[in-house]
C-alpha positions as CSV (number, residue, x, y, z in Angstrom):
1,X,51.9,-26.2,63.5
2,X,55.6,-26.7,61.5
3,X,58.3,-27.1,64.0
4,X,60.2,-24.7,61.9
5,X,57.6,-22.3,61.6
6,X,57.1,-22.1,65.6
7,X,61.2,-22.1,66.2
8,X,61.5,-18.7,63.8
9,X,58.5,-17.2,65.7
10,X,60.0,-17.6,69.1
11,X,63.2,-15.7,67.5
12,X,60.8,-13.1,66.1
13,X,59.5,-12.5,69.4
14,X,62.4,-12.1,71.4
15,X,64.2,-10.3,68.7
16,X,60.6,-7.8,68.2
17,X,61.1,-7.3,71.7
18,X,64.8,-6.8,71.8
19,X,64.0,-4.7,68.7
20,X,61.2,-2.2,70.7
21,X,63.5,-1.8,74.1
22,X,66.4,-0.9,71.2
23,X,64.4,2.1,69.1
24,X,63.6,3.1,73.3
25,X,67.2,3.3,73.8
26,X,67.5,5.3,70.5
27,X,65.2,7.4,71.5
28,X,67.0,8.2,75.0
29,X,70.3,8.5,73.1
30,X,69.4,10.8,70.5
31,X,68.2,13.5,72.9
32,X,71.0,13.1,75.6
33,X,74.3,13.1,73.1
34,X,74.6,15.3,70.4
35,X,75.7,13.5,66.7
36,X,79.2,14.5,67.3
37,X,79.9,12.7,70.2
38,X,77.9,9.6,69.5
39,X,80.2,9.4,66.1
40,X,83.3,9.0,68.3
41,X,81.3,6.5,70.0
42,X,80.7,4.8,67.3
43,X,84.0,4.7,65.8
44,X,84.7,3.0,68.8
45,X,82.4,0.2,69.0
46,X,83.6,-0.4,65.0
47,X,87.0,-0.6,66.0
48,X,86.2,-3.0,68.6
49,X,84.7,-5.5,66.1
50,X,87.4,-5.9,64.5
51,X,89.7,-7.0,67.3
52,X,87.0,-9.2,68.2
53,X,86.8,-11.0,64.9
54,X,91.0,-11.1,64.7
55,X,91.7,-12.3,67.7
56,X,88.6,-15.0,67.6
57,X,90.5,-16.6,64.7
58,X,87.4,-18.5,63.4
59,X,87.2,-20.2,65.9
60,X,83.5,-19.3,66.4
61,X,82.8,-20.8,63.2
62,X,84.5,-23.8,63.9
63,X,82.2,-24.1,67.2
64,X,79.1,-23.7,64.8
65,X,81.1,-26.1,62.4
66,X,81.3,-29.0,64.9
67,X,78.7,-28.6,67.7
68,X,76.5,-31.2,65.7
69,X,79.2,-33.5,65.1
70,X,80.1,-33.9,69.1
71,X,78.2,-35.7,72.1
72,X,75.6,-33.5,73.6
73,X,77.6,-34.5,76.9
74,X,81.1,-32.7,75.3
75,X,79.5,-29.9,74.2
76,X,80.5,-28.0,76.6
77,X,84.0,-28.9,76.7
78,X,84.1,-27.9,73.1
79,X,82.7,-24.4,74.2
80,X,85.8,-24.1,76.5
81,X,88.3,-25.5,74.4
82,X,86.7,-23.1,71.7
83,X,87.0,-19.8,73.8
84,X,89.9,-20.3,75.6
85,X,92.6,-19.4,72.5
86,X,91.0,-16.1,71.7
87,X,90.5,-15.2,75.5
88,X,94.1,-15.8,75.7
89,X,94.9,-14.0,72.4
90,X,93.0,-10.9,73.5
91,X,94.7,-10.5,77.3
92,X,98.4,-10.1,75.3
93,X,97.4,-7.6,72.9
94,X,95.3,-5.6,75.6
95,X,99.2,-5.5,77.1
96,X,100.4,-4.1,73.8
97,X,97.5,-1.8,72.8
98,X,97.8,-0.2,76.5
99,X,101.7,0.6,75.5
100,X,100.2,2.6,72.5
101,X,97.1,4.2,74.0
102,X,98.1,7.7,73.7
103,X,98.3,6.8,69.9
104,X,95.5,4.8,69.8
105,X,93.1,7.1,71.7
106,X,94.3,10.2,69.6
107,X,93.0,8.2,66.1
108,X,90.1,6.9,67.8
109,X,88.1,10.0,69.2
110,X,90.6,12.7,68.5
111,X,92.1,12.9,72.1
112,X,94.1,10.9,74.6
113,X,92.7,8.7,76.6
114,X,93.7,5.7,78.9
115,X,90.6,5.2,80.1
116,X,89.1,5.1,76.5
117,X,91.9,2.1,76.0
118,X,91.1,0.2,79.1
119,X,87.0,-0.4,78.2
120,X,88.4,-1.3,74.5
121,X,90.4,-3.8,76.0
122,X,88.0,-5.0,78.3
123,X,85.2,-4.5,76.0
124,X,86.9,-7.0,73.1
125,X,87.6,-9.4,75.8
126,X,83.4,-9.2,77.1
127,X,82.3,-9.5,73.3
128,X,84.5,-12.4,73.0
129,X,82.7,-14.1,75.3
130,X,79.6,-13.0,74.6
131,X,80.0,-14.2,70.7
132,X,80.7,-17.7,72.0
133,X,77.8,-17.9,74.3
134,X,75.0,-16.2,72.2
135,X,76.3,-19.1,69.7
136,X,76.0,-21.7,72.5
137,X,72.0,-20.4,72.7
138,X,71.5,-20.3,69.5
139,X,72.8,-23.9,68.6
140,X,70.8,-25.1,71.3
141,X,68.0,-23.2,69.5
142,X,66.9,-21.7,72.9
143,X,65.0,-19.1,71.5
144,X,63.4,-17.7,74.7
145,X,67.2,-17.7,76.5
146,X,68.7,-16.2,73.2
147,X,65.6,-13.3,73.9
148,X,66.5,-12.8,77.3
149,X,69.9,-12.0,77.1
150,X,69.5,-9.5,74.3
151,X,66.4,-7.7,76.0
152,X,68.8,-7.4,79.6
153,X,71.5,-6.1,77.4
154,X,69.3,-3.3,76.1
155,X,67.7,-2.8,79.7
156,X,71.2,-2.8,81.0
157,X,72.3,0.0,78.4
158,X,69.3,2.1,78.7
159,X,69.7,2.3,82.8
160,X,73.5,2.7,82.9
161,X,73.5,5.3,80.0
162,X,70.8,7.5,82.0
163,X,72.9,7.1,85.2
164,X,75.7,7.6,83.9
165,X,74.6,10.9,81.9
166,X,74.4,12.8,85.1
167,X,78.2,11.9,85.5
168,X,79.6,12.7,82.3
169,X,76.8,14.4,80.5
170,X,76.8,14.4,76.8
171,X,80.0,13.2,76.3
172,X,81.3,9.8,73.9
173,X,82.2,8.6,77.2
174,X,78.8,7.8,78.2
175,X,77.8,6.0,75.6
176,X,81.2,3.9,75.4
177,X,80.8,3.0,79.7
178,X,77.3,2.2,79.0
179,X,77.8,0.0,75.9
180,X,80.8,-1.7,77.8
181,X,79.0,-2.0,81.1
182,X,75.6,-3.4,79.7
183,X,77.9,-6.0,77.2
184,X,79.4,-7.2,80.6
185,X,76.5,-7.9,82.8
186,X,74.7,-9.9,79.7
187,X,78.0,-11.9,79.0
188,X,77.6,-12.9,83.0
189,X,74.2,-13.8,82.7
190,X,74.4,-16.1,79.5
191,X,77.5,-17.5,81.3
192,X,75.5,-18.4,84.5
193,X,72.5,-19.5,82.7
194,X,74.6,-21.9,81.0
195,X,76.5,-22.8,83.8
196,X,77.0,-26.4,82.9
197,X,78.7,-25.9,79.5
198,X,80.8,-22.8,80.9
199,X,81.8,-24.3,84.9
200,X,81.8,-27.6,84.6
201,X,85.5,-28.8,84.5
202,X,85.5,-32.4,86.0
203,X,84.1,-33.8,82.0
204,X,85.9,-36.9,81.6
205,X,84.0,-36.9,78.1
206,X,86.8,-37.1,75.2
207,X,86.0,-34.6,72.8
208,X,86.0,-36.1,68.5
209,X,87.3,-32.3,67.8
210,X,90.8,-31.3,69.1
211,X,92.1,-28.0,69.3
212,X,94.2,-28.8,66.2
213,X,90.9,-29.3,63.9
214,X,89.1,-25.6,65.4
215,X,92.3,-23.9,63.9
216,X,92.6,-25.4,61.0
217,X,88.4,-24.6,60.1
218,X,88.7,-21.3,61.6
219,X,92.4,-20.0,60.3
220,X,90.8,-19.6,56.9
221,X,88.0,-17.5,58.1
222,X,90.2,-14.9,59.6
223,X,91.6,-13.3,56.3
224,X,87.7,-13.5,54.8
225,X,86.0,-12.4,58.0
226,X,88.7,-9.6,58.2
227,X,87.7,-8.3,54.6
228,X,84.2,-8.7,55.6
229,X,85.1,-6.4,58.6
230,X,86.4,-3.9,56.2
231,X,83.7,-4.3,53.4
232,X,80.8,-3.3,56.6
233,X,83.1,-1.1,58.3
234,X,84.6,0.9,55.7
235,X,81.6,3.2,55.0
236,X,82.1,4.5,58.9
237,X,85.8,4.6,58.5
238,X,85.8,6.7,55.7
239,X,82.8,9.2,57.3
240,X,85.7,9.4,60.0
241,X,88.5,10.1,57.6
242,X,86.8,11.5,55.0
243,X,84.3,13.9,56.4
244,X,83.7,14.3,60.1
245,X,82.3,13.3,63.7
246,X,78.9,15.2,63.2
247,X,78.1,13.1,59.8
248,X,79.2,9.9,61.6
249,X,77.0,10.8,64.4
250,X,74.3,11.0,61.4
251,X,74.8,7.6,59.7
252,X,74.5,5.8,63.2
253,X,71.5,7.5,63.7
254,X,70.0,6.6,59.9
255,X,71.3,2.8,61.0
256,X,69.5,2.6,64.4
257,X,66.5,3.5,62.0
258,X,67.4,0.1,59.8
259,X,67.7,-1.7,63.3
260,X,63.6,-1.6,62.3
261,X,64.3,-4.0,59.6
262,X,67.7,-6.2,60.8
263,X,65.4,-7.4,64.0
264,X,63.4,-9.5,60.9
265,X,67.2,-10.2,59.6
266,X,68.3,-11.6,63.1
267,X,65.3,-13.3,64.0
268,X,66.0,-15.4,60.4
269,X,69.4,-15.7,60.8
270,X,69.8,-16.4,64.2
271,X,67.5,-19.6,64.1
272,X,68.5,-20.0,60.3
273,X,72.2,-21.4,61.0
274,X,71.8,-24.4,63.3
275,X,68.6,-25.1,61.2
276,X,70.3,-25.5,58.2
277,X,73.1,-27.4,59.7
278,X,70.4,-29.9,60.7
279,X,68.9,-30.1,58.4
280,X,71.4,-30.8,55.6
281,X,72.9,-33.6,58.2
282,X,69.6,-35.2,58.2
283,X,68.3,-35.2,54.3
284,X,71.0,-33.1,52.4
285,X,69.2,-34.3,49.0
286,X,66.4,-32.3,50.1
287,X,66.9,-28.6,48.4
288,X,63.4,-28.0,47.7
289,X,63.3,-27.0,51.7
290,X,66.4,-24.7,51.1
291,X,64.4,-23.2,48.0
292,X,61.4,-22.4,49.4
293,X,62.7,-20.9,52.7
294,X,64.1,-18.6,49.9
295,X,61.1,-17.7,48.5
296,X,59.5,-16.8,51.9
297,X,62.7,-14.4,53.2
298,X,62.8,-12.8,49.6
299,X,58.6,-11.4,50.1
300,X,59.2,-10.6,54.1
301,X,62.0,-8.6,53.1
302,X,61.1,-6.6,50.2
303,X,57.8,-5.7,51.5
304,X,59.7,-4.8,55.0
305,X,62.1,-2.7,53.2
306,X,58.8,-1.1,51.2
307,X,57.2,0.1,54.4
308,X,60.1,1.1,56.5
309,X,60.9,3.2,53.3
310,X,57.8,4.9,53.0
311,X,57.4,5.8,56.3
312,X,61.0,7.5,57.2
313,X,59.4,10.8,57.7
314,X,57.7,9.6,60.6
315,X,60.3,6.7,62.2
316,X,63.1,10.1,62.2
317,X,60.8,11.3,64.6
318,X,62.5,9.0,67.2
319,X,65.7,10.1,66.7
320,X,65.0,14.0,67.8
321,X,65.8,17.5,65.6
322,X,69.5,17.2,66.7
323,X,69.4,13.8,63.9
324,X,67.3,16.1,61.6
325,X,68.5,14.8,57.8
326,X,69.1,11.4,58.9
327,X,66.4,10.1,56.9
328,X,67.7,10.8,53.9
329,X,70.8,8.5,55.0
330,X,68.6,5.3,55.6
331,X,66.7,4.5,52.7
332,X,70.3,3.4,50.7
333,X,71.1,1.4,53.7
334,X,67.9,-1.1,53.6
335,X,69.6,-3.2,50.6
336,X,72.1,-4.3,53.3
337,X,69.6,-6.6,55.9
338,X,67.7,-7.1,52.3
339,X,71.0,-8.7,50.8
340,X,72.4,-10.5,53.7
341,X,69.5,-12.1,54.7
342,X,68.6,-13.8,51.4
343,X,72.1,-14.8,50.5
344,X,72.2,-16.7,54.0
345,X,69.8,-19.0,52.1
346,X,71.7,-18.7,49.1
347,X,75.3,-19.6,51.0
348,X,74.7,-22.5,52.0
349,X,76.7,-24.3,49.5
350,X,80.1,-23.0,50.7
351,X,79.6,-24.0,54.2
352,X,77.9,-27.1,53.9
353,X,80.8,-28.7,51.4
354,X,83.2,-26.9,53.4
355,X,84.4,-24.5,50.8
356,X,85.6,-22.0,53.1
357,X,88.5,-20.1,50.8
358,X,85.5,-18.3,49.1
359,X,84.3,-16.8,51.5
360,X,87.3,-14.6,51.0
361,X,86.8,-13.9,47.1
362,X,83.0,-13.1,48.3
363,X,84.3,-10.3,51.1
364,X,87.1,-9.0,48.5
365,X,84.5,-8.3,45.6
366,X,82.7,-6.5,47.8
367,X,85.3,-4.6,49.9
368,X,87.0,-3.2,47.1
369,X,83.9,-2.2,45.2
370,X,82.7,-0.1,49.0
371,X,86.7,1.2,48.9
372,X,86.0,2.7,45.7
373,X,82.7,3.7,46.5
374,X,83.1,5.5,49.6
375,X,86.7,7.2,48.0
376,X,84.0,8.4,45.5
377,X,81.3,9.6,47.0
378,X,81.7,10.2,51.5
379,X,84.0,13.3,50.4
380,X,81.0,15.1,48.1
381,X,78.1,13.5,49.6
382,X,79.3,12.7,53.1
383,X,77.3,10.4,54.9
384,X,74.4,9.6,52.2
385,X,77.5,8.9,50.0
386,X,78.9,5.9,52.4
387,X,74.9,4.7,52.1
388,X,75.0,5.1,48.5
389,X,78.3,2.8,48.3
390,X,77.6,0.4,50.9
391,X,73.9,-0.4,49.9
392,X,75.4,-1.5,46.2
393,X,78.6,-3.0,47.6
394,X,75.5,-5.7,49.5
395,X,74.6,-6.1,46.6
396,X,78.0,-7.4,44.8
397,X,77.9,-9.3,48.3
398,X,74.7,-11.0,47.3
399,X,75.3,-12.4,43.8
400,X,78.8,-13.3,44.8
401,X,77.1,-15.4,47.7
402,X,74.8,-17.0,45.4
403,X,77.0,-18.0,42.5
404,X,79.4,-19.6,44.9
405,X,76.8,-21.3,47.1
406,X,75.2,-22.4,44.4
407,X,78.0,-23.4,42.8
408,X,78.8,-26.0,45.3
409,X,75.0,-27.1,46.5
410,X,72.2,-25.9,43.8
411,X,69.0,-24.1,45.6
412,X,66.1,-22.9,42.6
413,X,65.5,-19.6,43.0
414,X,63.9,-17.3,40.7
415,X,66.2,-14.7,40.3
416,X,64.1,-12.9,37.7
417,X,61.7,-12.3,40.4
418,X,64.5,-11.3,42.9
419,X,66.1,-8.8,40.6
420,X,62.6,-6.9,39.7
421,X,61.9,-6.6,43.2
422,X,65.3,-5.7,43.8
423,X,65.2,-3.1,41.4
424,X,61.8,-1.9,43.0
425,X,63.1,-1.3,46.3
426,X,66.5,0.1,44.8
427,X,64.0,2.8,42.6
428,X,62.0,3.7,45.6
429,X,65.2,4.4,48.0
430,X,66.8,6.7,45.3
431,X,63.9,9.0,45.3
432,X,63.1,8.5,49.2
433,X,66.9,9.7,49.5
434,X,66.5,13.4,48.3
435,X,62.3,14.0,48.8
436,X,60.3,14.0,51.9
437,X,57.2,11.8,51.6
438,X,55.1,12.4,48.7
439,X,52.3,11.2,46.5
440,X,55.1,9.5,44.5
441,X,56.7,7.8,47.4
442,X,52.9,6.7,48.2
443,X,52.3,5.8,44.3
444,X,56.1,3.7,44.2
445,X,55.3,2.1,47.4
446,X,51.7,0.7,46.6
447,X,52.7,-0.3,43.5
448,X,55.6,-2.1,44.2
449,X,54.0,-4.1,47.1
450,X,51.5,-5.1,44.7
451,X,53.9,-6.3,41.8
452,X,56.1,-8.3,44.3
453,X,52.6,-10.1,46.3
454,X,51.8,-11.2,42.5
455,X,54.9,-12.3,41.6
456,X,55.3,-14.7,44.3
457,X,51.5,-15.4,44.9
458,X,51.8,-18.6,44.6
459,X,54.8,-18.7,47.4
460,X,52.1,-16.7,49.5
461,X,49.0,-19.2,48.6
462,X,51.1,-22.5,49.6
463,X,52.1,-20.7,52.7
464,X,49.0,-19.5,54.1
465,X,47.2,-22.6,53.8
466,X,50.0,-24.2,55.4
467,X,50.0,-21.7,58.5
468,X,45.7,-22.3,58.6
469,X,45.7,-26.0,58.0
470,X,48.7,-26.7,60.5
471,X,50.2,-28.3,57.9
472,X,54.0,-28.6,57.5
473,X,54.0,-30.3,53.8
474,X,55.6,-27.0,52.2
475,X,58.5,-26.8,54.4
476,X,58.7,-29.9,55.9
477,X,59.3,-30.9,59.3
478,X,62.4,-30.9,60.6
């Protein structure tokens, strides 16, 4: 069978299992802490992403950049050389940000705490890490490692936060320690499973990339990946400001739900990138591959979005009473893995030509629109109003993904198809948002599954008979 096709099914896999011990740790959170606290949790985990993607300075994307262009032999040189600046980076602000933790803790969860500054410091400096080694996996396109350490991370969080409930009860605090604790233990593992890359310092192998060129590649992306932080981070940010803890506590629940549908996102994406990359070195003429892994994300996504819709009534059901109204958060909040996962096929353009600056018009079109949004609508609507805003701001994020990509390196894809689908799902979330299931939901659903198999039936055709046949002529091997 296509190489391609058995690589993305060994990332489904692992990520469909990552995805089933997740919803069990959902399940265990939502009936241990109460939405309150598990905002304040939440607000710190968001916060901790950002000092993550400052202080990593690109520099990840530079890694992604030039793992293909170096020796398999340096490598791992290029990991270390990669890591070590934002390892470095994030040890002096921890000094600084422990000056200012009374501050810090106070804006954070609404009470001082040194402790609370400590695991963000150490936290950011795990996830560091972590980023860089899931990225050595996933270039290596070790899809069964890449499983492994997202599965023990989710074990590791659902033991700890159960231990560590009798401790300190339902409290933010548990949920932070476990998050922190379970981040550190899979960092470890990926680092001793890739031992070679990570401990091996007597390389005499010179590395093509110099410190120099991982700045220069990555300095760019930190202004863009910065707006990007604030254009998928705002919607919480304003919950906090804007409206309270208790709705916070809300949204996270409504996007543990779309967890459901960003498993299918990861497994894409997280095989997608070094594919790509490969691919485009080896036959960069060939578009028709680009265009037709399109094609196939568009229908898996809609119809995904479709059922998860539908059925919200019953998938709230894992979150517990305490999350009661949650489900009228989530349906908005599908167009996000919808968007992001199509425009990664869309993108491609601006990475491949190395157009990197707009990357940062892309994030400011759609931050500003989510600004506004959420200034509009989290104070009436409260959390279904950050939903509202952020599901439309992916959208903005979509089509100024594809114009640019395309722009630079043209993929065909029928966007007349895209947008009526698009439109279906968008129709079918705006009722889902304020009715329970009903025969209209039912009659939406059906109906748009059906108009979206027959517009791309003959995507669907093409691609069974490849599957049956074993055939790889419709998305070539690679």
């Amino acid at each position: 069978m296509n190489k391609l096709f058995k690589k993305f099914m060994e990332f489904a896999i692992g990520n469909g299992l990552t995805m089933i011990v997740g919803l069990l740790s959902t399940i265990i959170v939502s009936r241990m802490i109460l939405p309150y606290e598990k905002g304040r949790a939440d607000i710190f985990i968001t916060y901790t992403s950002l000092m993550v993607l400052i202080l990593t300075m690109g520099i990840d994307q530079a890694y992604v950049r030039y793992f293909n262009e170096e020796n398999e032999n340096s490598r791992g040189k290029l990991l270390r050389n990669s890591v070590k600046i934002p390892i470095i980076l994030n040890l002096i602000f921890s000094i600084i940000i422990l000056m200012f933790y009374k501050k810090i803790s106070e804006y954070m969860v609404g009470e001082t705490s040194f402790i609370l500054v400590i695991l963000f410091a150490l936290h950011s400096l795990f996830s560091i890490i972590n980023n860089f080694a899931m990225m050595n996996v996933r270039m290596k396109q070790k899809a069964k490692t890449y499983s492994i350490l997202g599965i023990t991370n989710k074990l590791a969080f659902i033991i700890l936060i159960i231990i560590l409930f009798y401790i300190f009860k339902n409290n933010y605090i548990t949920l932070v320690l476990a998050t922190v604790l379970a981040n550190i233990i899979a960092t470890l593992l990926a680092i001793f499973i890739e031992r070679e890359d990570w401990l091996n310092f007597n390389e005499n192998f010179e590395l093509s990339t110099s410190s120099k060129d991982l700045i220069s590649y990555g300095a760019p992306f930190i202004f863009s990946m910065a707006i990007t932080w604030i254009f998928q981070s705002i919607d919480r940010i304003s919950i906090q400001l804007l409206s309270n803890y208790t709705e916070l506590g809300l949204y996270g629940g409504a996007m543990n739900i779309i967890a459901i549908l960003n498993a299918v996102q990861w497994s894409f994406t997280t095989f997608w990138i070094p594919v790509a990359y490969d691919k485009y070195s080896k036959e960069p003429e060939d578009v028709s591959f680009f265009s037709n892994i399109s094609e196939i994300v568009s229908i898996i996504m809609f119809i995904s979005a479709i059922v998860l819709i539908s059925t919200k009534d019953i998938l709230i059901m894992i979150l517990g009473k305490e999350y009661q109204g949650a489900q009228f958060i989530f349906p908005f909040l599908v167009l996000m893995p919808i968007m992001y996962t199509i425009s990664e096929t869309t993108v491609l353009g601006i990475n491949f030509k190395e157009k990197t600056k707009y990357h940062v018009y892309i994030a400011s079109f759609s931050a500003i629109f989510n600004i506004a949004g959420n200034l509009i609508l989290v104070p009436k609507y409260g959390a279904k109003g950050a939903a509202i805003s952020t599901g439309l701001a992916y959208v903005i994020f979509f089509i100024s993904r594809t114009y640019y990509g395309n722009k630079y390196y043209k993929i065909k894809i029928s966007l007349k198809k895209f947008w009526i689908s698009a439109t279906l799902v968008y129709s079918l979330a705006a009722y889902s948002s304020i009715y329970k299931f009903d025969y209209v939901i039912l009659f939406l659903s059906i109906v748009s599954i059906i108009l979206i198999l027959f517009m791309y039936r003959k995507t669907i055709k093409i691609l069974i008979k490849s599957i049956i046949k074993k055939d790889s002529s419709f998305i070539d091997n690679i």
